[in-house]
DSSP file (Angstrom, degrees, kcal/mol; ACC not computed):
  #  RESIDUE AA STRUCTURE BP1 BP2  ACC     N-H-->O    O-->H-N    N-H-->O    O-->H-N    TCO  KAPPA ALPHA  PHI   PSI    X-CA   Y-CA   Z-CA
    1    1 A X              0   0    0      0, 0.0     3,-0.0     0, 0.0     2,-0.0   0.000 360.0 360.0 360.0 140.8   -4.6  -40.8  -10.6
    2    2 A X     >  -     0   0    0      1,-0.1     4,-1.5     0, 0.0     0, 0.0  -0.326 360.0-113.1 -90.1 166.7   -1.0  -41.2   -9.8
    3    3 A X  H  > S+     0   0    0      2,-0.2     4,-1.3     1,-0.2    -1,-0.1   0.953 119.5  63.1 -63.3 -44.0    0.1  -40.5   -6.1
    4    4 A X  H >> S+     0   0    0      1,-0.2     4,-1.4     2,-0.2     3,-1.0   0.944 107.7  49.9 -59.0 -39.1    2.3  -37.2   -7.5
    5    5 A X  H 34 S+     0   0    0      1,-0.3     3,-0.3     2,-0.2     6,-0.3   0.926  96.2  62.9 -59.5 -32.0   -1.7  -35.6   -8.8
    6    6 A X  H 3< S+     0   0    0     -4,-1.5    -1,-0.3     1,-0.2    -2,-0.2   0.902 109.8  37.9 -67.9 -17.7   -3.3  -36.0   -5.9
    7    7 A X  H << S+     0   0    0     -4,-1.3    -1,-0.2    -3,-1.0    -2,-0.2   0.714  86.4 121.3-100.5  -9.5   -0.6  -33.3   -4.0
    8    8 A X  S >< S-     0   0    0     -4,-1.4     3,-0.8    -3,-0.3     4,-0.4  -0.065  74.8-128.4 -55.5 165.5   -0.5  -31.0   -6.9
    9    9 A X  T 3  S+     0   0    0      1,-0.2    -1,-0.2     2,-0.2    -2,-0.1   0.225 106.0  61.7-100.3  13.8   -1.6  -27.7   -6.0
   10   10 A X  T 3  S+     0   0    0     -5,-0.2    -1,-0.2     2,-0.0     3,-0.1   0.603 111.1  38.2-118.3   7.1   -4.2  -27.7   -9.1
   11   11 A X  S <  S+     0   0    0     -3,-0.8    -2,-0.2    -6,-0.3    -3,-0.1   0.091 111.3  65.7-102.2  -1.4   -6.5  -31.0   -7.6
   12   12 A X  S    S+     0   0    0     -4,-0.4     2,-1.4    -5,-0.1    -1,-0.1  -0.263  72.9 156.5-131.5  50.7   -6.0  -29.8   -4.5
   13   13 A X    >>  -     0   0    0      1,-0.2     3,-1.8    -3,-0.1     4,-1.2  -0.576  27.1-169.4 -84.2  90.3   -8.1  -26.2   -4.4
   14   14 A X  H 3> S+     0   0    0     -2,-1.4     4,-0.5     1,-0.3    -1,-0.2   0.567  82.4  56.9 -52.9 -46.2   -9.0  -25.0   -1.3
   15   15 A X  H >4>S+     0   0    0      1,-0.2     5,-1.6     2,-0.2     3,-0.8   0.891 108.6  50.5 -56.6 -50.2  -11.6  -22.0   -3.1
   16   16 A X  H X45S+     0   0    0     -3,-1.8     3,-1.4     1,-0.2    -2,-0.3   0.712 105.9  52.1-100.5 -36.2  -13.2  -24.5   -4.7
   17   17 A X  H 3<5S+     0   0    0     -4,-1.2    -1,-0.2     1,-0.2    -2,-0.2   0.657 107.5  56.9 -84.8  12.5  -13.9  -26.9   -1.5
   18   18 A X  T <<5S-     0   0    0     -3,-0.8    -1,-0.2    -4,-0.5    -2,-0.2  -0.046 121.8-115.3-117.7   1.2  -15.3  -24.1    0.1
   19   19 A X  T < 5S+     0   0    0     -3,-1.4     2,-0.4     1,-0.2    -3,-0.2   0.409  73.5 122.2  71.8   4.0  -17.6  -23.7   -2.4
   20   20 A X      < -     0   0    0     -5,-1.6    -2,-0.2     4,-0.0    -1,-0.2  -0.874  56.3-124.4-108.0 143.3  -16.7  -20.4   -4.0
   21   21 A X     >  -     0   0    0     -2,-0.4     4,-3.1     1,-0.1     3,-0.2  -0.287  37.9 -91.4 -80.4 166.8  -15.8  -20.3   -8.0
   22   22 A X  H  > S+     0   0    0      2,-0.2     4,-1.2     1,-0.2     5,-0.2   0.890 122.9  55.0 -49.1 -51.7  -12.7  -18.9   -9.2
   23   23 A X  H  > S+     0   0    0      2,-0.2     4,-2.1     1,-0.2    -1,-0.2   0.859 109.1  52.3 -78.3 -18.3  -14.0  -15.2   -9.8
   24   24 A X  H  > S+     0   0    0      2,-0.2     4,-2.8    -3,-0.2     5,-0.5   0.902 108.4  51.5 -46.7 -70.3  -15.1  -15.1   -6.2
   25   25 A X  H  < S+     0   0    0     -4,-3.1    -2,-0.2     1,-0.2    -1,-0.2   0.685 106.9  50.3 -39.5 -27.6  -12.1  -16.1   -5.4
   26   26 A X  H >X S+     0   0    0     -4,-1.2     4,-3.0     2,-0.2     3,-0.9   0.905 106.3  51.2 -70.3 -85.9  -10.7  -13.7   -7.1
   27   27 A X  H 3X S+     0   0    0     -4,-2.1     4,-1.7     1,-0.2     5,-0.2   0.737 111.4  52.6 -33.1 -37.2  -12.7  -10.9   -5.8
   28   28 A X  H 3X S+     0   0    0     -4,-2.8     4,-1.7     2,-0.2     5,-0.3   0.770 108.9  45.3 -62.3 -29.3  -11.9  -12.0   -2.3
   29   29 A X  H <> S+     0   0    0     -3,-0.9     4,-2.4    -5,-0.5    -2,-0.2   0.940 112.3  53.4 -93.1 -49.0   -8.4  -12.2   -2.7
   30   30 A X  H  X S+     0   0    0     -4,-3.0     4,-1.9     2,-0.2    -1,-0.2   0.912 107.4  57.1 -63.3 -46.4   -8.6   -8.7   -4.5
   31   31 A X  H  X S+     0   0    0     -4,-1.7     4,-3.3     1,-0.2     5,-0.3   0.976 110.5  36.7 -26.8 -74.9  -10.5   -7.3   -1.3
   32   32 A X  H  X S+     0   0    0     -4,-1.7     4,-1.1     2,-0.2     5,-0.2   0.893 111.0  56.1 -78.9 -25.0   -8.1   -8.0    1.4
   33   33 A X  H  X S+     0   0    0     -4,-2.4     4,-3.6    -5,-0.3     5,-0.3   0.980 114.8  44.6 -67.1 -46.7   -4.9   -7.3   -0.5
   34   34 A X  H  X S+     0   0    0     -4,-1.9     4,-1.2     2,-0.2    -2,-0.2   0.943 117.7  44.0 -75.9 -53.1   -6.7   -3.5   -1.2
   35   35 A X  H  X S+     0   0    0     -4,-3.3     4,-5.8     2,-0.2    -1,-0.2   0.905 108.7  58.3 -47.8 -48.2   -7.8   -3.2    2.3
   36   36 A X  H  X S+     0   0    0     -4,-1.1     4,-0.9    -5,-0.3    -2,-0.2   0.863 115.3  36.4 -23.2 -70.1   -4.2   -4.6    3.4
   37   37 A X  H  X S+     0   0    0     -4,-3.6     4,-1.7    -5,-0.2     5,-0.2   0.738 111.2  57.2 -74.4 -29.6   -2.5   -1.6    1.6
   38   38 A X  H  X S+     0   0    0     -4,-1.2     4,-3.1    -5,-0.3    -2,-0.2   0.971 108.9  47.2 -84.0 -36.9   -5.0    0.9    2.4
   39   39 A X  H  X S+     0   0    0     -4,-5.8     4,-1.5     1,-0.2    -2,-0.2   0.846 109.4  53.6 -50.4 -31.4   -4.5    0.1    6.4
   40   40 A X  H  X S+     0   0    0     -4,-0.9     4,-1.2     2,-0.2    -1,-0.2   0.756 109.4  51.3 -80.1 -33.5   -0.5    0.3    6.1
   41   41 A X  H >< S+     0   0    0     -4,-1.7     3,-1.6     1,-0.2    -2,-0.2   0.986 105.8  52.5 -64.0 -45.6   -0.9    3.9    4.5
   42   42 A X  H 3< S+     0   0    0     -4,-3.1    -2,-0.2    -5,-0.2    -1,-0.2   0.807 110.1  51.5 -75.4 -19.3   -3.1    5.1    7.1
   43   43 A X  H 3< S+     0   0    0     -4,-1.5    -1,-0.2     2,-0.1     2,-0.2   0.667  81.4  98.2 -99.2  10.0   -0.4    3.9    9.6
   44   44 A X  S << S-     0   0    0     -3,-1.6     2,-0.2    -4,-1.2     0, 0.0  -0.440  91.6 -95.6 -55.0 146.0    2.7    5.6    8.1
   45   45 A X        -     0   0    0     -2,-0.2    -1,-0.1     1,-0.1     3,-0.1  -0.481  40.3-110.3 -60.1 141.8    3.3    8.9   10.1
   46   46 A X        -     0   0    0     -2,-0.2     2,-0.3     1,-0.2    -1,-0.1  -0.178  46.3 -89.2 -80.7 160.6    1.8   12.2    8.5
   47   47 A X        -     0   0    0      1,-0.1    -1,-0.2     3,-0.0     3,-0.1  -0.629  47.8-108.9 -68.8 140.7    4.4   14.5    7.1
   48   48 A X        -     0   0    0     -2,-0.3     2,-0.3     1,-0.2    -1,-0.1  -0.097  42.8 -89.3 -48.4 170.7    5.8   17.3    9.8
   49   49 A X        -     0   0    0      1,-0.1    -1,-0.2    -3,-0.1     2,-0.1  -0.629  41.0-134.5 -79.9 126.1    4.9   20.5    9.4
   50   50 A X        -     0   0    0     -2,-0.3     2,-0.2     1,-0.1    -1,-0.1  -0.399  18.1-154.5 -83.1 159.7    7.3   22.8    7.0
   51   51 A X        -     0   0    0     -2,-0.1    -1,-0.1     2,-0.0     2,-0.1  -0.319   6.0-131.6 -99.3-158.7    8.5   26.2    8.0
   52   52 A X        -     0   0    0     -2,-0.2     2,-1.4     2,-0.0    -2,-0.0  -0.651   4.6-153.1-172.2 111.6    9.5   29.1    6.2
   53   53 A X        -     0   0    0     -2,-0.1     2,-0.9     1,-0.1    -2,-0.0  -0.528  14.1-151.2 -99.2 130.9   12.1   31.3    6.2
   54   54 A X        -     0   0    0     -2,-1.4     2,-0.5     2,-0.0    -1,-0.1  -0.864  11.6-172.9 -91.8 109.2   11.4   34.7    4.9
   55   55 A X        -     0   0    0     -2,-0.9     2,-0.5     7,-0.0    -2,-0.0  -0.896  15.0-146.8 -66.2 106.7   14.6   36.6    3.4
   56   56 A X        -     0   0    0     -2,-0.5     7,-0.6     7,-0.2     2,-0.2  -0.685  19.2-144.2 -93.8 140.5   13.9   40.3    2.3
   57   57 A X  E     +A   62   0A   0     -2,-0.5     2,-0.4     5,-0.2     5,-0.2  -0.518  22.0 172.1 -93.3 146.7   15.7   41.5   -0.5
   58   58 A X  E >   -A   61   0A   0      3,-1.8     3,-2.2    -2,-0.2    -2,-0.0  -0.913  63.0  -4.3-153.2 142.8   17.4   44.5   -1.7
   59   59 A X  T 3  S-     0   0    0     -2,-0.4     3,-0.1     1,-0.2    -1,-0.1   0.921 126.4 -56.9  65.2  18.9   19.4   45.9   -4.2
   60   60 A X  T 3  S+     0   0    0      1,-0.2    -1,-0.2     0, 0.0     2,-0.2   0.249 123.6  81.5  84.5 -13.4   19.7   42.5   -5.6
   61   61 A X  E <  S-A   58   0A   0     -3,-2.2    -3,-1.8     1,-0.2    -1,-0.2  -0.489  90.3 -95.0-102.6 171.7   21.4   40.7   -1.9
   62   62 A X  E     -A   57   0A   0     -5,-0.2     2,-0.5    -2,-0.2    -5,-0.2  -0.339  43.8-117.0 -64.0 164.1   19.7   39.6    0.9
   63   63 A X        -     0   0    0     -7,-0.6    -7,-0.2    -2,-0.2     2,-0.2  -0.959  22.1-131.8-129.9 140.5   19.5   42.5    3.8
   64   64 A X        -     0   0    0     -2,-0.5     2,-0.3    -3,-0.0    -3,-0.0  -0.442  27.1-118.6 -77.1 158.1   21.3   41.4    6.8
   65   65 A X        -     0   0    0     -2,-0.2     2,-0.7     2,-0.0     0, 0.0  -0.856  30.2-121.3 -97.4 149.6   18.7   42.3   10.2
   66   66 A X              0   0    0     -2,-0.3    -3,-0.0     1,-0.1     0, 0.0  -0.889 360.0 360.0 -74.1  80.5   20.3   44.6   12.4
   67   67 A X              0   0    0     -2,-0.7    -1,-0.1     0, 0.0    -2,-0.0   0.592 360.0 360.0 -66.2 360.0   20.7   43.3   15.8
């Protein structure tokens, strides 16, 4: 094995000395990325609250209120 294999990063798999196969790994990885995302939604701020402005109509305009 030449010096340059031993550092590649496809003799040197960390899932695999740890005793978990590749579709574990997989599954793991898939876990925490989907937890990940679902925690960062739940800490955006909720939308404010809308209003509503009621205009009554007449005669085709808006009606001014009378103060």
């Amino acid at each position: 094995m030449f010096a340059s294999q031993r550092d590649s990063p496809c003799t040197n798999m960390q899932w695999r000395t740890a005793g978990l196969n590749y579709v574990r790994y997989s599954q793991l990885a898939a876990q925490v990325v989907r937890q990940c995302l679902k925690d960062s939604k739940s800490a955006t701020p909720k939308k404010s609250l809308t209003s509503i402005k009621v205009t009554p109509w007449q005669k085709g305009g808006p009606v001014k209120k009378e103060q």
